[in-house]
Every structure is written in C-alpha cells, then in structure tokens.
N, C-alpha and C positions, 0 to 999 in steps of 0.2 A: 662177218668174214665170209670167204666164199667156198661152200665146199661143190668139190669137183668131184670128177669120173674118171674112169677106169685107171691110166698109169698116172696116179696120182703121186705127188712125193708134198711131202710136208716136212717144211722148218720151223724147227722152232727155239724159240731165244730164249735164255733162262733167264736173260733180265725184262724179257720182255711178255707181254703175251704171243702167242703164236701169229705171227707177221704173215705167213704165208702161205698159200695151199696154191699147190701146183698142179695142175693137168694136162694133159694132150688138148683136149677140147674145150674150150670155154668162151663164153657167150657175153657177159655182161661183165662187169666192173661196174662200182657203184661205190662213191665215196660218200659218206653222211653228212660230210661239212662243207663237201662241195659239191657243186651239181656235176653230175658225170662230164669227165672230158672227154672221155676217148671211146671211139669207136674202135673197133676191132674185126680181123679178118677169122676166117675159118680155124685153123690150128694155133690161136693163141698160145697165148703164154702169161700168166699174171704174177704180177705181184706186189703185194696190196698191203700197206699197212694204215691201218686204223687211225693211227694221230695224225698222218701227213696224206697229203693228196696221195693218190695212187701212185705208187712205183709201176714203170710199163715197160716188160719186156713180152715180145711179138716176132711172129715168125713166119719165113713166107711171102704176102703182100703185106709186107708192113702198111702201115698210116700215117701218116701224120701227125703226132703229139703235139696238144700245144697247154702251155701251164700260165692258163692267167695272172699267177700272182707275179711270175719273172720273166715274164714276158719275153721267154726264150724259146724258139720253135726248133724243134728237132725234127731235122727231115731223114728218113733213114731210106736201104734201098732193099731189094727183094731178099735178102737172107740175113737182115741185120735183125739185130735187138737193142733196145736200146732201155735205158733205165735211169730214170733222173727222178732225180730229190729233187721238190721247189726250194727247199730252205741250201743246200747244196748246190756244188758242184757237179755236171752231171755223173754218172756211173755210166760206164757205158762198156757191153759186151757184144758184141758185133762178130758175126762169122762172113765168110768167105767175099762177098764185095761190100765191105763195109765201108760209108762214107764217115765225113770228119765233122764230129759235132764241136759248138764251141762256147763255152757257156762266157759272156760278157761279163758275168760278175768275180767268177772265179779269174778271167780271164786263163784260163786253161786249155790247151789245146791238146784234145785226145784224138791221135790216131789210130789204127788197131788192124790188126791184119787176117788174115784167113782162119788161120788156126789160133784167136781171138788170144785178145791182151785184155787185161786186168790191169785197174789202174789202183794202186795204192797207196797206201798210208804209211810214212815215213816215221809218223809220230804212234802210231798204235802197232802194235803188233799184230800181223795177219791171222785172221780166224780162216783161214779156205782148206777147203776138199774140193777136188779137181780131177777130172777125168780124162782120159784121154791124150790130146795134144793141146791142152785147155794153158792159160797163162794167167796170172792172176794179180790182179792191180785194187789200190784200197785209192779210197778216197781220203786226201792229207788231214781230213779235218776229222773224220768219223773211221770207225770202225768198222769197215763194210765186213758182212760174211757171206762170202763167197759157196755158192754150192754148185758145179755144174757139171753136167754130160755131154755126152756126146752130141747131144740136140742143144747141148748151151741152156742153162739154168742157171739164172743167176739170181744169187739172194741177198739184197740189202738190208743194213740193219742200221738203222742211223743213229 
C-alpha cells in the first residue's frame, strides 16, 4: 500500500482491507501484479487497490491511462479525474472540463459536468459521502464508495 504525506485522508472497507491512502502529493503507484502503468503528474491523486490493477484518479495535467488487460484508453483533460476498474465499467469523476470516457465492454457512455457526476448502481445501494457540489453515481455492477471533496476524491470499492 502506499503511505502518503501531509493532507492525507484514508478509506477504509470493512470487507476489505484498506484500498486506499490518499494525499495531495504523490509520486509513484506500483501494482505487484502488474508492472506499473501509469505515470503521473505533480498533485496526484491515488487509488490503489491491491487485488486489481491500480484505480487512477489525477489532477491538474492529467495522463494518459492505459490498462492492457481491456485495452481501453482513457484520455482525460486538465482538471479531470478519472477512475477505472480493468475488470469494470469505468468510474469516472471528472471536474470542471471533463471529456467523455467510453468503456467498449460495458458499452456505457459516461458524461459528467463541472461540478462532477457520480455514476451509480441501481442494483446496490449507495455507500457516498460527498462534499460540497459533488454528485454521486455507482457503478451498475459493484458497489462503488464514494468519498469526495472539494478537490474530488473519489474512492472505489469493487
């Protein structure tokens, strides 16, 4: 797991081990099972769970994510975030010019606006805390848990 610095915020699952650690600043991502995908900018954002490739939400100059196993490229743009499961659907929380991800398998098409949409689950009932002008949306198939601020935090839980 990765532990971070200073406004750190941590989630944690009680069916799970702890999926997440959060910081302002963070450097590296590193999954064990798979070789690192993703590069990252100055004020990241992580988050990381241990059974599945990396969850990536980022902030700022985003990158370019790309997840070999579903070979689905998520292009984001200067203030987005973006959060996808390989084995899912993407999650996607996105602020202020957020473009339009589209995952081929799910065939799902997620829009999402300034003051960011959540995409949910119709079949689970929502686990979110939400800040701000925050909006909150689940993934149809999982349980997503939502945790976000004003800077957009988003926490997945598959």
């Amino acid at each position: 797991l990765i532990s971070l610095s200073s406004s750190i915020r941590v989630v944690y699952d009680w069916y799970l081990s702890p999926l997440i650690n959060l910081s302002s600043s963070i450097s590296v991502i590193y999954d064990r099972k798979l070789s690192p995908l993703i590069s990252l900018s100055s004020s990241i954002r992580v988050i990381y769970d241990r059974k599945l490739s990396p969850l990536i939400s980022s902030s700022i100059s985003i990158r370019v994510v790309y997840d070999r196993k579903l070979s689905s490229l998520i292009s984001s743009s200067s203030s987005i975030r973006v959060i996808y499961d390989r084995k899912l659907s993407p999650l996607i929380s996105s602020s202020i010019s957020i473009r339009v991800v589209y995952d081929r398998k799910l065939s799902s098409l997620i829009s999402s606006s300034s003051s960011i949409r959540v995409i949910y689950d119709r079949k689970l009932s929502p686990l979110i805390s939400s800040s701000i002008s925050i909006r909150v949306v689940y993934d149809r198939k999982l349980s997503s848990l939502i945790s976000s601020s004003s800077s957009i935090r988003v926490i997945y839980d598959w």
